[in-house]
C-alpha positions in Angstrom: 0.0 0.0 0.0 1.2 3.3 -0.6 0.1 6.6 0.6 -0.1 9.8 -1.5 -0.4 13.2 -0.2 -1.6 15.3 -3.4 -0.6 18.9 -1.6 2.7 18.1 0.3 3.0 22.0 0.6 -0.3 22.4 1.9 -0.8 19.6 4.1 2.5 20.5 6.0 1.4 24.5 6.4 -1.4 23.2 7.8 0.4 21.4 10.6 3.0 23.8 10.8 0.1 26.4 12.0 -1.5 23.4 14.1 1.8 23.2 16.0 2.0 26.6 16.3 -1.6 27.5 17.8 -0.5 24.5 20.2 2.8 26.4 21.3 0.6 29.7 21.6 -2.0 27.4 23.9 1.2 26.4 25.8 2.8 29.3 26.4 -1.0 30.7 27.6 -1.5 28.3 30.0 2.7 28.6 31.3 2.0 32.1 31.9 -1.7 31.3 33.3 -0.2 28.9 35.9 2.9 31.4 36.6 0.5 34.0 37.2 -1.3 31.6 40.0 1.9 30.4 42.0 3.0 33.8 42.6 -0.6 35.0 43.2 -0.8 32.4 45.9 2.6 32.6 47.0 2.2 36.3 47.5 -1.1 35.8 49.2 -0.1 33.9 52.2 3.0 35.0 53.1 2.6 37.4 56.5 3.9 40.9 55.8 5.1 43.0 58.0 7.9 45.4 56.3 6.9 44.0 52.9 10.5 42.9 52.3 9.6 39.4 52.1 6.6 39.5 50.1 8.7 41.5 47.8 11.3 38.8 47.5 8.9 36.8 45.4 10.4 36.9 41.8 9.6 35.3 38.8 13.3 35.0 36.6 14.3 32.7 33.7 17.8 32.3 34.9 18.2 29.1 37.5 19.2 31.2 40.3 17.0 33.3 42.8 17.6 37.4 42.7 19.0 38.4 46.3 17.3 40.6 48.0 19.8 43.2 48.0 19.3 43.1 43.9 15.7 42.8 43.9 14.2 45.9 42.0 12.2 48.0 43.9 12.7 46.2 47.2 12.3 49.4 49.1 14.6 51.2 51.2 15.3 49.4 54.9 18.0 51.9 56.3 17.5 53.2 58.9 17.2 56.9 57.2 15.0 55.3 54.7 10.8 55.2 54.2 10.7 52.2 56.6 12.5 53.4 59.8 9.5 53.8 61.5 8.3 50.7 62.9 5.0 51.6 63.5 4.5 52.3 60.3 3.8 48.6 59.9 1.1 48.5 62.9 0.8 45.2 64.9 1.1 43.3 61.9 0.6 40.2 64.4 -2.7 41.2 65.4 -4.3 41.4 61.7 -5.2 39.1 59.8 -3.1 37.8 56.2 -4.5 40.4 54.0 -4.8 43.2 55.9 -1.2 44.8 56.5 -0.3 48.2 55.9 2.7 47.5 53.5 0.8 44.2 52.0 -0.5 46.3 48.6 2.9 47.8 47.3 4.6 44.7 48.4 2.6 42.5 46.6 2.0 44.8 43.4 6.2 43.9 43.1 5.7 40.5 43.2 3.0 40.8 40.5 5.4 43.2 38.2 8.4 40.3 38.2 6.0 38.2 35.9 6.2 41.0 33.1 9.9 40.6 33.1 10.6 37.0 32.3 9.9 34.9 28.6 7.0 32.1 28.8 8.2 30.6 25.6 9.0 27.2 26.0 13.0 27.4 25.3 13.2 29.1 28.8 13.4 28.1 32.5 10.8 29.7 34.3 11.5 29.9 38.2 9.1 31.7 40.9 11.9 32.2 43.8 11.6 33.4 47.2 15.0 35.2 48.1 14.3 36.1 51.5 15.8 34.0 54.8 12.8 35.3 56.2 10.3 33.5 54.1 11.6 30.6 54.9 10.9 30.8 58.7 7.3 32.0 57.0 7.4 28.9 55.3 7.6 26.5 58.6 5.5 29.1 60.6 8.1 30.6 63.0 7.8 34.3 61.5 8.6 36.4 63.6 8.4 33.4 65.9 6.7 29.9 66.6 4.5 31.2 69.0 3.5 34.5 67.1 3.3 33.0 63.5 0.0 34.4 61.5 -0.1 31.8 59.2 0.5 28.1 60.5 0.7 26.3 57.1 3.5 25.7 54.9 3.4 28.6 52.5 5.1 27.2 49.4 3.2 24.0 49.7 -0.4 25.4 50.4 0.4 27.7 47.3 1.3 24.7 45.3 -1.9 22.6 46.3 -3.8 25.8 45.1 -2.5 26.0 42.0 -2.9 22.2 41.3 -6.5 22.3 42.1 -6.8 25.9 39.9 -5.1 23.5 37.1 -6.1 19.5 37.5 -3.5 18.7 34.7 -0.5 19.9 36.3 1.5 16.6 37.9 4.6 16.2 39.9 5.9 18.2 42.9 
């Protein structure tokens, strides 16, 4: 038996643009699912300064931004905008949502995903360069005993974003 295609030229445009509205559909649902993590990420973590929150970073390059480099991390000298502690309010008191310095902090976060490349011949990493969001992370920020949110941030955010997107699989 032997097959024919009459068109050659034709029939393989028409899967080239196939592929291609699949890469599109891809890259959609890569940002889509970015866009969630870091949402979710950004949503539980307790904020106090904001410097934390602001440490979320979405980057294409396969190491975490340091703090000290992350744009618009705010000023945390002591003659800076944040000297004033109060400022903040009894952050420990309030519930996650509701801090002072949680809008700005968390616009930041947002703003990394405009800087990175969703096309598929990239990494894609959401990082969290702060030492503090790791004691977030195991609720002991500021302490044990005064931790706002008990749950594990990094893996409530990824059981979020697995239920927002049932195909996702692995850790």
């Amino acid at each position: 038996m032997e097959l024919t295609i009459p068109n050659l030229k034709s029939w393989s445009d028409g899967i080239t643009r196939q592929l291609d509205a699949f890469e599109v559909k891809i890259v959609d649902a890569r940002r889509e699912v970015a866009r969630a993590l870091t949402e979710s990420l950004a949503s539980n973590i307790p904020v106090w300064s904001g410097r934390t929150l602001r440490s979320v970073h979405a980057t294409n390059s396969g190491s975490p931004l340091p703090v000290e480099n992350h744009p618009d991390r705010g000023d945390t000298s002591s003659e800076g905008p944040y000297r004033f502690h109060q400022e903040f309010g009894a952050t420990s008191k309030m519930p996650l949502g509701s801090e002072p310095m949680r809008g700005s902090a968390y616009s930041t976060a947002l703003a990394s995903l405009d800087s990175v490349t969703y096309d598929l011949s990239q990494p894609l990493y959401i990082t969290i360069s702060s030492t503090a969001a790791m004691l977030a992370n195991v609720a002991a920020a500021p302490t044990s005993q005064t931790a706002r949110n008990h749950a594990v941030v990094t893996e409530l955010a990824k059981a979020q974003v697995k239920a927002m997107f049932p195909y996702l699989k692995g850790g």
